[in-house]
C-alpha positions in Angstrom: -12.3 -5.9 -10.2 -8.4 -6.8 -9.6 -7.5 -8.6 -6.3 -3.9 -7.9 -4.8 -2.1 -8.0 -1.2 0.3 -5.5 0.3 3.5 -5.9 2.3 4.7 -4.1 5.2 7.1 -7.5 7.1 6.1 -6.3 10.3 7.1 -8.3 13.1 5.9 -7.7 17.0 9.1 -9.1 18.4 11.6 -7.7 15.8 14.8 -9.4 16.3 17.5 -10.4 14.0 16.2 -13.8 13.7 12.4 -13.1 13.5 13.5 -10.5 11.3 14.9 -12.3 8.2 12.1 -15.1 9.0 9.3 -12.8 8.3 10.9 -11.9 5.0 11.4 -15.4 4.2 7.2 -15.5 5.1 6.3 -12.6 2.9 8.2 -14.4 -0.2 6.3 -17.7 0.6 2.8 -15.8 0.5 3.5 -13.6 -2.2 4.5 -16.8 -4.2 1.2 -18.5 -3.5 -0.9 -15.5 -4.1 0.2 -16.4 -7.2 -0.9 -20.0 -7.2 -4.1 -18.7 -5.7 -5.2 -16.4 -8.7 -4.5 -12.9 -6.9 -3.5 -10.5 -9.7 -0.5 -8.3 -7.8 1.5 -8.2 -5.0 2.2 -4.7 -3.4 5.4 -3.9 -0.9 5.3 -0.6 0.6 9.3 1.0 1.5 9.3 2.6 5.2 13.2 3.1 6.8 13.7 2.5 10.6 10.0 2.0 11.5 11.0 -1.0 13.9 7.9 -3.0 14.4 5.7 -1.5 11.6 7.4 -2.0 8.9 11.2 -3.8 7.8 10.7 -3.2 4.2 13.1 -1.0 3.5 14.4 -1.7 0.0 11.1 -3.1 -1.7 12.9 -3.2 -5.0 15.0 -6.1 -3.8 11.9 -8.0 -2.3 10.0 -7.7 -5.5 12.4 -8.4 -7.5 13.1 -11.7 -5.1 9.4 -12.7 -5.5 9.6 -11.8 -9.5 12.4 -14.2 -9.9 9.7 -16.8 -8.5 6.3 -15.9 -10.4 4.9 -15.7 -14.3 2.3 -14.0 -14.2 1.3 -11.8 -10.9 2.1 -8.2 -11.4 4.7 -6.3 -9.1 4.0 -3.2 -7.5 5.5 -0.7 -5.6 3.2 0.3 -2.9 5.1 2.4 -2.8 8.3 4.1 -3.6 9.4 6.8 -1.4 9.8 9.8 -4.0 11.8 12.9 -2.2 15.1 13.3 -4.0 16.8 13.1 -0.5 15.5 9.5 -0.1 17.2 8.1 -3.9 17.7 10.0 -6.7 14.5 9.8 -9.5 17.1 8.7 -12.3 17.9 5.5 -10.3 14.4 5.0 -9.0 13.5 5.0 -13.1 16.4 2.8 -13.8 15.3 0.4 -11.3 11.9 0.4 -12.3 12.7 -0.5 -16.7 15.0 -3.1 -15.3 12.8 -5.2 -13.4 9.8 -4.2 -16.3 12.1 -6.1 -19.2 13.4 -9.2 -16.5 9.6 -9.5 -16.1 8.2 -9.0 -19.5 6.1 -5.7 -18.3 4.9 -6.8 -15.0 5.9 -3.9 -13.0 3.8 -1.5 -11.6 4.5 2.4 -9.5 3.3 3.9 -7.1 4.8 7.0 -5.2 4.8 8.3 -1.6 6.2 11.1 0.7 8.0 9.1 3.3 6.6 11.2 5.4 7.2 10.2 9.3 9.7 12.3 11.0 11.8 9.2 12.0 12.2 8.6 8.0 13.0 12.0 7.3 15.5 11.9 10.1 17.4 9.5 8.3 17.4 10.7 5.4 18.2 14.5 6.0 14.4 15.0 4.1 12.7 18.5 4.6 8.9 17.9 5.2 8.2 21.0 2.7 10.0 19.2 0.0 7.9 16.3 -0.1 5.2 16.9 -2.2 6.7 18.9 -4.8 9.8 16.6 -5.6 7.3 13.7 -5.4 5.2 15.0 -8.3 8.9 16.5 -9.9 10.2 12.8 -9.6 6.4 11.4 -11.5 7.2 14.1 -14.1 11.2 12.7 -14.5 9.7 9.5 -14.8 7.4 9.5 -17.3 9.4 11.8 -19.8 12.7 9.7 -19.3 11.1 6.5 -20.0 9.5 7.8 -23.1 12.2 9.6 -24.7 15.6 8.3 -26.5 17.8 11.2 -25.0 16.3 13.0 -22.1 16.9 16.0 -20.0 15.2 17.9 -17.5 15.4 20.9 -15.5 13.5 22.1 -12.3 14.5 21.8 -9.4 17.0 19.5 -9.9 19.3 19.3 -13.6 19.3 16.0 -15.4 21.1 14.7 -18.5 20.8 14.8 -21.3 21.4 10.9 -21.4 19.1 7.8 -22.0 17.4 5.3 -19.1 18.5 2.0 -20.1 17.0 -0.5 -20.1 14.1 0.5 -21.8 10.6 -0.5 -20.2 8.6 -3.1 -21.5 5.2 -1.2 -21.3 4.4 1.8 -23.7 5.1 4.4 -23.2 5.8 3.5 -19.5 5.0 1.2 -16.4 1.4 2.9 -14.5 2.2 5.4 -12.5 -0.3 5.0 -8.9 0.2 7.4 -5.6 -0.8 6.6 -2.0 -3.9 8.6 -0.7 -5.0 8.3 2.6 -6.6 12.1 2.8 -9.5 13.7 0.2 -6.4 16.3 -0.5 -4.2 13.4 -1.4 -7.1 11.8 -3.5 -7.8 15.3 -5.6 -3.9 15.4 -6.3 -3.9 12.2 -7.9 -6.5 13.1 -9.8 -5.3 16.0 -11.2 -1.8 14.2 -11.7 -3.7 11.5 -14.0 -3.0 8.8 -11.6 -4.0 5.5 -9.7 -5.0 6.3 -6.4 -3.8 3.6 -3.8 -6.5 4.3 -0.8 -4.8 2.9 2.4 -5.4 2.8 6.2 -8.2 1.1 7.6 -11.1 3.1 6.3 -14.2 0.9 5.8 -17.2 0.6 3.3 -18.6 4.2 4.1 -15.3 5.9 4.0 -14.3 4.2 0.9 -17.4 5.5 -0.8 -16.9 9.1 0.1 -13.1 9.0 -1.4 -14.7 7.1 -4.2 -16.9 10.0 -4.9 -14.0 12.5 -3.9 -11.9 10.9 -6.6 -14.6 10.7 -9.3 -15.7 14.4 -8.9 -11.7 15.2 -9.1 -11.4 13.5 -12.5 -14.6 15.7 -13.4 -13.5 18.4 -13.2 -9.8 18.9 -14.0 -8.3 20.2 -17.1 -5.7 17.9 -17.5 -2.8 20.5 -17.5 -1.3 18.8 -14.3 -1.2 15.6 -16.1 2.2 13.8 -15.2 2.1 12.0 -18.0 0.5 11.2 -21.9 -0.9 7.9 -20.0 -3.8 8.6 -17.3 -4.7 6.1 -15.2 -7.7 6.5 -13.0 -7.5 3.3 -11.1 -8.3 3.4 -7.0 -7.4 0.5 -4.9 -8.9 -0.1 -1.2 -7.4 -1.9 1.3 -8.8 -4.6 2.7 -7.4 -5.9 5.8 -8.9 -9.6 5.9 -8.4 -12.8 7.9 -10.3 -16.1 6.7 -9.9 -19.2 8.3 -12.4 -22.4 8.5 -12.4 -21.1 12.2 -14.5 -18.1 11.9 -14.1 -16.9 15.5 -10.2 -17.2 15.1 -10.2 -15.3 12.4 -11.8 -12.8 14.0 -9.8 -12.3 17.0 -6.4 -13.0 15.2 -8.0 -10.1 12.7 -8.7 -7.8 15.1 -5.2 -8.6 17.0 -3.4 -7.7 14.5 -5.3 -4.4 13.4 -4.7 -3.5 17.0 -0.6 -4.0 16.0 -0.9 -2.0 13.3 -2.9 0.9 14.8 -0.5 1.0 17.9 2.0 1.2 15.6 0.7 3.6 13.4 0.1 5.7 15.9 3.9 5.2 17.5 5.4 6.5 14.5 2.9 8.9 13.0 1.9 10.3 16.3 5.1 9.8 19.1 2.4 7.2 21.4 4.2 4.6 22.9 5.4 1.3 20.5 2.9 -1.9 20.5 3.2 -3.9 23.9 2.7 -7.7 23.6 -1.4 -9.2 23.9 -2.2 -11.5 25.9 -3.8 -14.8 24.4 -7.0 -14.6 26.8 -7.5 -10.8 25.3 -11.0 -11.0 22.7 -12.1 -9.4 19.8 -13.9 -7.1 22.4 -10.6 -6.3 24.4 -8.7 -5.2 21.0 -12.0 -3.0 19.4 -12.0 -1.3 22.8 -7.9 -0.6 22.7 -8.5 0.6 18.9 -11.0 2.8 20.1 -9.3 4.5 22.8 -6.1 4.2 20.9 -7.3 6.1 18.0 -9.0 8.9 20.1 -5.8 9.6 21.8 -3.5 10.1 18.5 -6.7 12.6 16.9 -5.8 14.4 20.0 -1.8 14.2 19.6 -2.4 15.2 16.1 -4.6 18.4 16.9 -1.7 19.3 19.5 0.6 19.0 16.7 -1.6 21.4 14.6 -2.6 18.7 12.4 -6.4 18.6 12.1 -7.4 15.0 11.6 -10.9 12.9 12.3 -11.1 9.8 13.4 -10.8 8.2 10.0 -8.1 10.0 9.0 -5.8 8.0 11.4 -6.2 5.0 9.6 -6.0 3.1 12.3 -10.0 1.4 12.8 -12.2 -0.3 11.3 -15.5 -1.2 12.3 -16.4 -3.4 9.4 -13.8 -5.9 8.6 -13.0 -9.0 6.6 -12.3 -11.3 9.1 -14.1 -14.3 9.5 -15.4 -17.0 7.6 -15.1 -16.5 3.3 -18.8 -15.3 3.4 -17.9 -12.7 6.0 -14.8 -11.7 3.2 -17.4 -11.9 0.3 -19.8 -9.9 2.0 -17.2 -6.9 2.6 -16.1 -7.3 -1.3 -19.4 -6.8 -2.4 -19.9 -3.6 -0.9 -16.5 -2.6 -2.5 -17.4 -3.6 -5.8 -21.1 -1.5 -5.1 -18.6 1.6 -4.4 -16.6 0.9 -7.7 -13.5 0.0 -6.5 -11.0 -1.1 -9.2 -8.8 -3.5 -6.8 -9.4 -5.0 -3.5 -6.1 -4.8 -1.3 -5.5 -7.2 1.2 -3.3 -6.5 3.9 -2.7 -10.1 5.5 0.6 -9.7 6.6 0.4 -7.7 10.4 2.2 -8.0 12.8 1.2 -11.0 15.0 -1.0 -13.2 12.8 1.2 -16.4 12.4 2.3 -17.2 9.1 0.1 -20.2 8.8 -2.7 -18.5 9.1 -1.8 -16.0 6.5 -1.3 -19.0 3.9 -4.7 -20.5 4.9 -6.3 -17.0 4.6 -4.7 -16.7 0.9 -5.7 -20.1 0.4 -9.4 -19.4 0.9 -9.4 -16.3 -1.1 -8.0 -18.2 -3.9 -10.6 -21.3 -3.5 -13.5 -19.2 -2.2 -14.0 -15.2 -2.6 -11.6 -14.7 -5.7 -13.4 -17.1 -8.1 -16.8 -15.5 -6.6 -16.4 -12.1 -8.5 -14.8 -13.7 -11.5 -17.9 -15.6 -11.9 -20.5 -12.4 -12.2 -17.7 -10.4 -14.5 -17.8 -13.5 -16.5 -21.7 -12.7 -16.6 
């Protein structure tokens, strides 16, 4: 089992100056996750979700924390696919670059970009979405494999070469974010990773687990996007550890609360996180996420998009936060499920910075070193 962390740089009070500091914060802990013995950093791209997410051009980030790591591999958590949002030929010539500067430590994964405010932006039609997404996989993985390449779909490329030429053969691993049991059989039958995000916990991880499995089961393999399959699924694990167990817990929970309200501002028009006030508990913020997530199932439903509970991604009854035994505890029921990498998502919105180093730090010296011990057995 691998052990990574995701980036969104979200910021509750997002100006200019808290701004570039939180990116300055993301570098420090993706540098140390290094130190610590995590295996990858992930940065998801998002445009113009103030609050939620500032990580709008991921490729420059990673390649930042690249320029300052050996070993740790770099993923794109991912990149935003639609042709509107960058063009696939540039998205592939991006990708080999950074592959041969780091000596094949780059990893893909695609997305939709599918909020109306990024779509907005970007002049992006909702119905294009997932076809140029798995159009873009199918650029990708031919162009990196062949000396002159070409293609025509829906868009005419070439012929010409993608130079550099990536490191790993025949290409960097191709992943795609899932959220839904649709999104999770797509993956499959594209022959890759499946990066399982939101906050679903040990029960829900199973079931997509199982929904995944049965997918690879049973498809033919003629929507395979490319020679290499990669049936890899990733969980997120949003986690807090501190010496100071109950801390941890309420800075935990705080900052889930961040990222539901503002999951649910830009997925679901609710209003944009308000400010918590330090006497609020753990019990105050599982009470907002509660009510919270009822209220965008509802928006949703309005909207015509059927959705349960889970599907919002935005709670969590089971966490990680506490004490390292609280985080080993969780991991163990992951690794039960057979999950292939354990995402943690440390980063949110209003837990300080130092007590995202300290929650790295005990990772590194305490859960980490756990699992590596029974593999070694």
């Amino acid at each position: 089992m691998k052990f990574s962390m995701i980036f969104e740089a979200q910021l509750a009070d997002p100006t200019p100056e808290n701004e570039r500091q939180v990116l300055k914060d993301c570098v420090e802990q993706a540098v140390f996750a290094e130190e610590m013995g995590f295996d990858r950093i992930w940065a998801v791209e998002h445009h113009s979700l103030t609050q939620y997410a500032h990580m709008s051009a991921s490729e420059i980030f990673l390649t930042w924390v690249a320029a300052r790591t050996s070993r740790i591999r770099i993923g794109h958590g991912v990149v935003t696919m639609p042709f509107g949002y960058q063009h696939p030929v540039r998205v592939a010539e991006r990708a080999a670059m950074l592959d041969s500067l780091t000596g094949g430590r780059v990893d893909i994964g695609a997305g939709r970009g599918a909020t109306k405010q990024e779509m907005r932006m970007y002049g992006v039609r909702p119905e294009d979405t997932y076809p140029q997404m798995e159009e873009a996989l199918r650029i990708f993985s031919s162009a990196w494999r062949e000396e002159q390449f070409e293609w025509h779909g829906s868009i005419d490329i070439g012929p010409g070469a993608i130079l550099p030429r990536p490191v790993q053969n025949p290409h960097p691993p191709l992943f795609m974010a899932c959220s839904k049991h649709d999104t999770l059989k797509l993956a499959a039958e594209l022959g890759i990773g499946a990066l399982v995000m939101g906050f679903a916990g040990a029960d829900d991880v199973r079931t997509m687990r199982k929904v995944y499995d049965e997918a690879i089961a049973t498809r033919t393999g003629e929507r395979f996007v490319s020679t290499e399959v990669n049936d890899h699924l990733s969980a997120l694990c949003p986690t807090i550890v501190l010496d100071d167990a109950d801390l941890a817990l309420r800075l935990g929970t705080r900052g889930q609360r961040f990222f539901a309200e503002s999951i649910a501002h830009w997925y679901g028009n609710a209003p944009a996180p308000t400010s918590y006030a330090e006497s609020e508990d753990t019990a105050d913020h599982v009470a907002a996420m509660a009510r919270d997530r009822e209220e965008l199932v509802a928006k949703l439903h309005e909207a015509n998009i059927p959705a349960r509970p889970v599907d919002t991604g935005t709670y969590n009854a089971e966490h990680a936060y506490g004490s390292a035994d609280t985080a080993i505890s969780y991991v163990e029921q992951l690794r039960e499920i057979g999950v292939d990498e354990v995402m943690c998502l440390i980063q949110m919105g209003t837990v300080p910075q130092e007590a995202c180093m300290e929650t790295i730090r005990q990772w590194g010296e305490k859960v980490i070193p756990r699992f590596r011990a029974l593999e070694a057995k």
